[in-house]
C-alpha positions in Angstrom: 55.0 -62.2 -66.5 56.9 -62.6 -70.0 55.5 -59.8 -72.9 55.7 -61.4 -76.3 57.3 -59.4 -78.6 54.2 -59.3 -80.8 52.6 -57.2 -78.2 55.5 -55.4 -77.1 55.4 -53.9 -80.9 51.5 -53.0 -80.3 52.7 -51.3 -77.1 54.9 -49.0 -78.9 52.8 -48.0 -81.6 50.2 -46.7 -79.4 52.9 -44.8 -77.3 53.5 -42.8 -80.2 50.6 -42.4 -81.5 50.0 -40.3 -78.1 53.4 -38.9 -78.2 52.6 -37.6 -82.2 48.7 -36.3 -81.0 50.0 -34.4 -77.8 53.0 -32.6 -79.9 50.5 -31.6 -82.8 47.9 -29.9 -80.4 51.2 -27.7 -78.7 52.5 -27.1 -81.9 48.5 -25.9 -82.8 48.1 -24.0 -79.7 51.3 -21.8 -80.2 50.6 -21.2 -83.5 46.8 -19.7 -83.1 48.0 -17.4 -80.6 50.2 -15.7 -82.4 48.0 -15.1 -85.4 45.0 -13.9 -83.1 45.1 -10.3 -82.5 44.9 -9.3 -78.7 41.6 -7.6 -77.8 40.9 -3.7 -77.1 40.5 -2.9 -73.4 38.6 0.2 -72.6 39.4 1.6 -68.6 36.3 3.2 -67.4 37.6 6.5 -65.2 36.8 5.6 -61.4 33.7 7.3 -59.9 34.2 10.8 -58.2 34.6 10.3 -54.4 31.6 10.0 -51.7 30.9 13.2 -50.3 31.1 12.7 -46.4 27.7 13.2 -44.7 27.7 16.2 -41.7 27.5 15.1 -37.8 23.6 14.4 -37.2 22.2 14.8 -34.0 21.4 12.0 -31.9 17.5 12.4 -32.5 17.9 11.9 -36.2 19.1 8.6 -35.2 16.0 7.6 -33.2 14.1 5.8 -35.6 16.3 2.8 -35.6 15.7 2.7 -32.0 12.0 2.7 -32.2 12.3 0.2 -35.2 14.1 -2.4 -32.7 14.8 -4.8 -35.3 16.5 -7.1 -33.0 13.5 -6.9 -31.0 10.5 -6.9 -33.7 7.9 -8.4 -31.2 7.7 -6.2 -28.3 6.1 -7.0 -25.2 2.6 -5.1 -24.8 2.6 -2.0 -22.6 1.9 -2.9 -18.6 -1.6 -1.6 -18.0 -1.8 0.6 -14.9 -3.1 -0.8 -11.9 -6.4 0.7 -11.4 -7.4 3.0 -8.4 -9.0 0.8 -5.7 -13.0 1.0 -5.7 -15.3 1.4 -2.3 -15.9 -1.7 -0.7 -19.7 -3.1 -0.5 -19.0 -5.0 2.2 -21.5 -4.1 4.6 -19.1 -2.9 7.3 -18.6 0.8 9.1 -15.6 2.2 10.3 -15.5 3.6 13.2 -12.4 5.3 13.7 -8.7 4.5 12.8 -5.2 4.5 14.8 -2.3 5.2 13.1 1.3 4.5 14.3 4.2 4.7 12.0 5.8 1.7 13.4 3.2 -0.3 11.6 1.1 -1.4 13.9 -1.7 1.1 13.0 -5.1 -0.6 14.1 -9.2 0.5 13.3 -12.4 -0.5 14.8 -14.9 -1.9 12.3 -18.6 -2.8 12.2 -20.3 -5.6 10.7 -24.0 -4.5 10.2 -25.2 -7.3 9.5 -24.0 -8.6 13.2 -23.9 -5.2 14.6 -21.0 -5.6 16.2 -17.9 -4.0 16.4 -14.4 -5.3 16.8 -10.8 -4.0 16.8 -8.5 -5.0 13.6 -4.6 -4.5 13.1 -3.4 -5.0 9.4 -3.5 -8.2 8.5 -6.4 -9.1 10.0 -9.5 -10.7 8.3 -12.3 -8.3 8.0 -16.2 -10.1 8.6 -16.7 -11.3 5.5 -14.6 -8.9 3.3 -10.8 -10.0 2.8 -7.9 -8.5 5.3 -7.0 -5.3 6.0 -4.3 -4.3 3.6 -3.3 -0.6 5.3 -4.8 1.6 7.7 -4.9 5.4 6.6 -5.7 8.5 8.3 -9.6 8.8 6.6 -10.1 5.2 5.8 -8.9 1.2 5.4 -7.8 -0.6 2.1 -9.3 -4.0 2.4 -7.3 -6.4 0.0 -10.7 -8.5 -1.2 -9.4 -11.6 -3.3 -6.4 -9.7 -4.6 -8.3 -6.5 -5.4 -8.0 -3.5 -3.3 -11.6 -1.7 -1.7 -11.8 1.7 -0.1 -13.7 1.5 3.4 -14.2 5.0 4.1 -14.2 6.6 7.8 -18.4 7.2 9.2 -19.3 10.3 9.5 -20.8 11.4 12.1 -24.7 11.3 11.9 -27.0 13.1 13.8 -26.4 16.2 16.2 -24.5 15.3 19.4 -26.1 15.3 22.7 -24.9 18.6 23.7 -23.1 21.6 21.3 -19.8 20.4 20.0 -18.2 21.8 16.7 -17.9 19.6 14.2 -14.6 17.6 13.7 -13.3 14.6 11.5 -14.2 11.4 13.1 -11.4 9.7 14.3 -10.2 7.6 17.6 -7.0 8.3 19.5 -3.9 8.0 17.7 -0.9 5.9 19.0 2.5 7.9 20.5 1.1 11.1 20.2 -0.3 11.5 16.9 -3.6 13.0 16.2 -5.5 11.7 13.7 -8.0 14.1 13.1 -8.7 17.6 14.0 -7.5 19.8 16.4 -9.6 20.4 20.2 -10.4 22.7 22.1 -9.5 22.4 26.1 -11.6 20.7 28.4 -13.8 23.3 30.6 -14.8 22.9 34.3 -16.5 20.2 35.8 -19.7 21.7 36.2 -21.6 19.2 34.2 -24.5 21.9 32.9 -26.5 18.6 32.0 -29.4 17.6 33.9 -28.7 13.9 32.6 -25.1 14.3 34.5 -25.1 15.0 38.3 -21.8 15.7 40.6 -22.7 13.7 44.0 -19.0 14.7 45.3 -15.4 15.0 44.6 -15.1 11.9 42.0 -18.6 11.0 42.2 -20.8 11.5 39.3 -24.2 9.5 38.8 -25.1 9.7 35.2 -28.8 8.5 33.5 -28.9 5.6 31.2 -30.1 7.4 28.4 -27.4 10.0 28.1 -24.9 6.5 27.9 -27.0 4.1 25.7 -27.2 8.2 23.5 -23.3 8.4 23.1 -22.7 4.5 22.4 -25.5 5.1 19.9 -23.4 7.7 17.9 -19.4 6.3 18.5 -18.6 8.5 15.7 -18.8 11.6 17.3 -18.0 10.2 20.5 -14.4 9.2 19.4 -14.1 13.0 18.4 -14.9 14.0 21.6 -11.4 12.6 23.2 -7.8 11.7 22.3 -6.2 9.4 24.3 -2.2 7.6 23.8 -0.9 4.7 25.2 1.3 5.6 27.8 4.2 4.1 28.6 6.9 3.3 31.7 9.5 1.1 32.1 9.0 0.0 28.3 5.6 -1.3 29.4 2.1 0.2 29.0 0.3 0.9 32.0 -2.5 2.9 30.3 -3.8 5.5 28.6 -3.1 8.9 28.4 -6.1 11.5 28.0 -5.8 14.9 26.1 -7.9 17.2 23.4 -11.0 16.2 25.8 -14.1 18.5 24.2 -15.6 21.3 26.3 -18.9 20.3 27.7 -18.4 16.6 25.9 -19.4 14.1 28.3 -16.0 12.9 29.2 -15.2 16.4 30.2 -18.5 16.8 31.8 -17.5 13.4 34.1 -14.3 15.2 35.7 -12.1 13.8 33.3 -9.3 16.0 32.4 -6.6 16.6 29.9 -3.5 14.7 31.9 -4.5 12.1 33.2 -4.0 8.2 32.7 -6.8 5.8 32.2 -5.2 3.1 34.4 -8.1 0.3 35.2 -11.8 0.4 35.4 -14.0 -1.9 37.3 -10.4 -3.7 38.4 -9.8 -4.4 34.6 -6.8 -3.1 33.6 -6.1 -1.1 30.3 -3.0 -1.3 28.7 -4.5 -2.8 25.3 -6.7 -1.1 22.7 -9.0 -3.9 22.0 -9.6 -3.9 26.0 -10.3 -0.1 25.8 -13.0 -0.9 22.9 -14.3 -4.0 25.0 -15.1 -1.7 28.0 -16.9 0.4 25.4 -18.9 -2.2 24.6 -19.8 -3.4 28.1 -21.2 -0.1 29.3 -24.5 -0.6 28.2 -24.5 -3.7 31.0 -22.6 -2.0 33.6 -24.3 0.3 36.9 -21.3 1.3 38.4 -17.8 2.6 36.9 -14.8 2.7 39.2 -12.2 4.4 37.2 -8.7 4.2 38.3 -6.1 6.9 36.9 -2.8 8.9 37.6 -3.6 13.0 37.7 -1.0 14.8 38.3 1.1 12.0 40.0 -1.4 11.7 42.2 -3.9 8.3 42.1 -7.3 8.9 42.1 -10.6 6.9 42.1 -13.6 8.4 39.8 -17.1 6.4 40.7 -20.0 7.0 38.2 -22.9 5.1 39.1 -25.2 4.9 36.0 -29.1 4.8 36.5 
């Protein structure tokens, strides 16, 4: 594209008008700074040093621990669990075996049913949750997550003959005692007249004196102590000890020794066949006890009457 001259001239003019403005204003510029006067600067002194704090202990430093201010919300305190309450379940225990294996059993009584059954932990309790542990004086019965107290009987009543008074337990397993200690069995003169000797072995014993002692199985489990007993790795009974002078065990001719082995043909290398037994001698006329006394097997007839 061709400029006419006639613009080319207009061109120009404004290029110096530019040129002319830009010139002035340096021209301007140089000229009001040197006329102005520079300005007064005052230094303020610098501030006196920071005096360095002393070492604190570490308690003074506590409070920004307790603040937690990266942790403003803290969780609420865990409650602690409370103590476990007696059970009112309308059960009875009768008597507790503990072994520290774990495989500590009791015998329990539902009143309502009146009848009495052996429980290892774990097992359901009539009516009233599982049992949770089994201690030396009582059970813990976990009840829908909450743990109840069932407390060992006590023994009610007089016993049919003098016996000092002892905690009521049943035999512990391998060789623990739960309870009290015993005093050695006496002779076998029975002193009863509800207990006659008919012979070596042979005793003939009155109902009432048996249906008396299953009445009161409190005091009758303190009357004996008895342990599995053990050969081979297997149990082939039950070994007697801590019998009760004039109880009616001892007062039977059994003594301190010797190994429950069968009775009636049954034999007894279970607890909950030992507590069966118990509860089938109201029905029975005749025992025929099998045990080991002294190495020696022997045959023990009581004919109840």
């Amino acid at each position: 594209m061709k400029i006419s001259p006639r613009h080319l001239i207009w061109v120009n003019l404004v290029l110096l008008a530019l040129i002319a403005y830009w010139s002035a204003s340096t021209v301007s510029t140089a000229i009001a700074a040197k006329l102005t006067p520079s300005p007064d600067v005052h230094l303020s002194p610098p501030p006196p040093p920071l005096a360095k704090e002393p070492r604190r202990p570490v308690s003074y430093y506590a409070a920004i621990h307790t603040r937690d201010i990266f942790n403003s919300t803290k969780p609420e305190a865990e409650k602690p669990p409370e103590p476990p309450k007696p059970t009112e379940c309308k059960l009875k225990l009768w008597g507790v075996v503990v072994h520290d294996d774990g495989s500590s059993y009791c015998v329990i009584e539902d009143l309502t049913t009146h009848r009495q059954d052996l429980y290892r932990i774990g097992d359901q309790a009539p009516g009233c949750g599982a049992v949770k542990s089994v201690e030396w004086d009582r059970v813990i019965l976990d009840r829908d997550g909450r743990d109840e107290i069932l407390d060992l009987a006590q023994p009610q009543g007089g016993p049919p003959h003098p016996n000092p008074s002892v905690a009521s337990t049943i035999p512990s397993g391998r060789g623990r005692d739960v309870g009290g200690g015993a005093a050695p069995a006496g002779s076998q003169g029975t002193g009863n007249p509800h207990i006659q000797q008919l012979g070596e072995n042979q005793y003939a014993v009155d109902r009432s004196e048996v249906d008396a002692a299953l009445d009161n199985m409190s005091q009758l489990f303190t009357q004996i102590r008895a342990v599995p007993h053990f050969e081979g790795g297997k149990s082939t009974g039950f070994r007697l000890f801590a019998i009760r002078q004039n109880s009616i065990f001892d007062q039977l001719g059994l003594k301190n020794g010797d190994i429950i082995q069968s009775i009636n043909g049954s034999e007894i290398n279970d607890p909950s066949q030992a507590l069966a037994l118990f509860q089938q001698l109201r029905n029975e006329r005749e025992l025929n006890v099998n045990l080991l006394r002294n190495k020696d097997q022997q045959n023990l007839k009581i004919s109840i009457n």
